[in-house]
Phi, psi and omega in degrees: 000112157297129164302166172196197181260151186243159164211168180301093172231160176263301186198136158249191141244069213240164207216115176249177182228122168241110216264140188269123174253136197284136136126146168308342199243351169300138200228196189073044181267079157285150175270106183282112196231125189180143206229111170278328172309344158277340180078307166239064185251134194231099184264195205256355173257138167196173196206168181201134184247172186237102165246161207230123163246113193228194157235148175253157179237112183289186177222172179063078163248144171271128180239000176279168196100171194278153178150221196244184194243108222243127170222149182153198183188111205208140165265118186222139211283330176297008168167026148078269245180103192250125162233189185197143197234112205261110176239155204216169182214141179249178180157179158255144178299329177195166174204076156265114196265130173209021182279094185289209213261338173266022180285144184278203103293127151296261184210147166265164172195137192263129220212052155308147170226167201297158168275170186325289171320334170056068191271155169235222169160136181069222188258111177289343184267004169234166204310141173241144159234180200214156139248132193255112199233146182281090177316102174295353178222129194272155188293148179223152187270157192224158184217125188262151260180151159274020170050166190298357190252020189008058170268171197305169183229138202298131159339286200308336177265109201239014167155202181280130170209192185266128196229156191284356156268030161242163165247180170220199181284140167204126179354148191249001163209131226271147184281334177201159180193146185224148175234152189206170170247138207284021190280094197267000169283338180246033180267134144270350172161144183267134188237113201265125166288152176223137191333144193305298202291353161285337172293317186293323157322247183018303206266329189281306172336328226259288213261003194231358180042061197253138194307342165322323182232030185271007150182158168333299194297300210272323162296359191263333146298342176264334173252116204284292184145191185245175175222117174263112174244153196259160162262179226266356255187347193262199202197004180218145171248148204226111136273127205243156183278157179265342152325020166325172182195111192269130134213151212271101207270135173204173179212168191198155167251155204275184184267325138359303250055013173263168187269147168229193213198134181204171160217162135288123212254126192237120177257172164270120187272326202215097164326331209270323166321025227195114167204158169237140177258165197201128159235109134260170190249109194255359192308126185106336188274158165325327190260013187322317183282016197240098174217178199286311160318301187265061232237027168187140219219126172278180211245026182270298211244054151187048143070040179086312175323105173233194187179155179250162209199107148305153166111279187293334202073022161304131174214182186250112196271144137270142157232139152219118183294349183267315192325305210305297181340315213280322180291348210264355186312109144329323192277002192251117180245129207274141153259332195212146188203117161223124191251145169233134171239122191267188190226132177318107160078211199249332176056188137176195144219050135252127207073023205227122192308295213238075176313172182264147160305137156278335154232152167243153189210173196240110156273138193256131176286118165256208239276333210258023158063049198212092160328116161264309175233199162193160182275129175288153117035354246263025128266000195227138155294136172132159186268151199265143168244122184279136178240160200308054202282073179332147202285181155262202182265015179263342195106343183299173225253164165307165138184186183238131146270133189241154155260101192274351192270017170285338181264344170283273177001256185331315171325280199288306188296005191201167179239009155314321189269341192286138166053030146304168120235175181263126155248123163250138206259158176247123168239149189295137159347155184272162188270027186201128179305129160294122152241033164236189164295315188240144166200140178288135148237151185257096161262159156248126190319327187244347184263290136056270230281096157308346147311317170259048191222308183226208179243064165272148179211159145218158186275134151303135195289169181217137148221132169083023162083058197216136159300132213284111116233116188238151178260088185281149205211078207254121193221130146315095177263109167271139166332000000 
């Protein structure tokens, strides 16, 4: 530890700067000490910590709950190959038969529209297609456990649900399919045709008051649900509103005498019925080794690099092993705490193929890389969300500001907090424009987490191959 010269104070103020160095075994972070408002004032203290930085692969996700229905498929050499297949269970809303009795069948049809946000992620300028397939097996919800090791089960899992790594059965040849050109600002909605003869089925059910369809529970045994699968050939994941619409289209003639026209309408009745499963592919990439097995990879063997992934659950692990040792100073009183992660390039998000998250948040981890909690707030209810502050046009980086020092406080004040880390998260935008840096949101945990809606990711910026994130920290030293 270096010394320095000391001298007879009452109260300084200093600011340290900590640069996060990749790989578990890099040291040397000094603790910078320096007061200008005094001019020659010099102290007799420094510390040097050992930080450890890696990428994680989360487990467990949730893909039920309200949001969107993400299908598609995109490629980036940096970090390979997303795909993402959205399956629903269907019904109705009321079941009044009023279909008369000399009504024809028409046609069935599946009627999506782009989601609020008019989301994309990859490449738009070429033709997409969607298939549309009938589930041979009904989907079921899972309840996750600590397992034989009773290890922790993530905040976020708040019971049973559909979680994005499962399948289910599904037809080996699609009941409908559409190719389009993906221009979602200006789609009002895709109208998918669906086999005549599961339509006629349908209709004839309908219109025969057959107990099959004399409620939900029981149409959910004869219909399973759908599947939206990208082909294999497309280049963009497309958000679709979960407001879908199945209908089973007829005509008839009227007491006029015209032929007139109605349908019957089958919506997603049950959210918890409702997931997008997400695959990826890391091959060839820095991150290959990075799997649900394998699910953390230090940023020693992929040249500093880490990165955040909404969709997948990738995130960016800190540990600093040392921090606590440092807070536990009696003579030390914390004022401020900030962490900044700057981001690769300029980014933005608007007009932008492969967006950046517009906020990100810190989940706090224990030793098994498994959310337990997340940092609050410390004006607020709420988990604190950093928001996205784009690089300029000189080239400078991007970054996130977190305010940490609700997590020191906890950190120093428990042994709840021993053998943390920091994971930074991709979280969905606050529902009201921020105007500040950070702002609480009052969220709930499966509609929240923009992890589970898109593919937006960002790099962490490197220099000298060491990731840009630093933790500054301005304290009150007494005698």
């Amino acid at each position: 530890m270096n010394q320095f010269l000391k001298r007879s104070i009452n109260f300084f103020a200093l600011p340290i700067f900590i640069l996060i160095i990749a790989g578990a075994c890099d040291k040397d972070m000094n603790v910078m000490l320096d007061n200008s408002a005094t001019g020659d004032l010099n102290v007799s203290y420094a510390d040097s910590f050992s930080v450890y930085t890696s990428t994680v692969q989360l487990q467990n996700l949730p893909g039920t709950g309200a949001g969107s229905l993400v299908v598609g498929k995109a490629t980036d050499a940096r970090f390979g190959t997303l795909t993402s297949s959205a399956y629903f269970r269907i019904g109705f809303s009321e079941f009044t038969n009023d279909i008369p009795t000399a009504a024809t069948f028409d046609s069935l049809n599946l009627v999506i529209k782009p989601n609020t946000s008019h989301y994309y992620y990859g490449d738009t300028t070429k033709v997409q297609k969607i298939d549309v397939f009938q589930l041979t097996q009904a989907m079921e919800t899972k309840t996750i456990t600590g397992g034989i090791q009773n290890t922790a089960i993530p905040f976020y899992v708040t019971g049973a649900a559909l979680f994005k790594d499962q399948t289910f059965a599904y037809g080996s040849t699609p009941i409908g399919s559409l190719s389009f050109n993906p221009h979602m600002r200006s789609i009002d909605s895709l109208n998918i045709r669906l086999s005549q003869s599961i339509g006629q089925n349908l209709f004839e059910l309908l219109q025969t008051n057959d107990m099959r369809v004399a409620s939900n529970e029981n149409f959910y045994e004869y219909f399973k649900g759908l599947v939206l699968v990208p082909d294999a050939a497309n280049t963009v994941a497309l958000g679709f509103s979960d407001t879908l619409e199945v209908k089973v289209n007829y005509s008839f003639i009227g007491n006029d005498g015209f032929r007139q026209s109605a349908s019957k309408i089958l919506r997603i009745t049950d959210r918890n019925y409702k997931y997008n499963h997400l695959a990826y592919d890391r091959e060839g990439t820095p991150f290959e080794s990075l799997t649900a097995s394998n699910n953390e990879v230090a940023t020693s063997a992929t040249s500093g690099i880490t990165f955040v992934q909404a969709g997948t659950g990738v995130v960016a692990k800190m540990h600093f092993p040392s921090l606590k040792e440092f807070l536990m100073d009696e003579k030390i009183s914390v004022n401020k705490a900030e962490l900044i992660v700057e981001t690769v390039g300029r980014g933005g998000l608007a007009n932008n193929a492969y967006p950046a998250p517009a906020t990100l948040g810190l989940l706090v981890a224990d030793q098994d890389n498994v959310p337990v909690s997340y940092v609050f707030n410390p004006y607020a209810q709420g988990m604190q969300l950093a928001l996205y502050n784009p690089g300029n046009q000189y080239g400078g980086n991007g970054r996130y500001v977190f305010n940490v020092i609700q997590y020191l406080r906890n950190l120093k004040a428990t042994n709840v907090y021993d053998n943390t880390s920091l994971l930074l998260s991709a979280v969905l935008p606050p529902s009201a424009v921020a105007t500040s840096q950070t702002q609480a949101v009052p969220i709930t945990m499966l509609e929240a987490y923009d992890t589970f809606s898109t593919f937006n990711n960002v790099f962490i910026a490197t220099e000298n191959g060491k990731p840009q994130i630093k933790l500054n920290i301005l304290y009150t030293k007494f005698r």
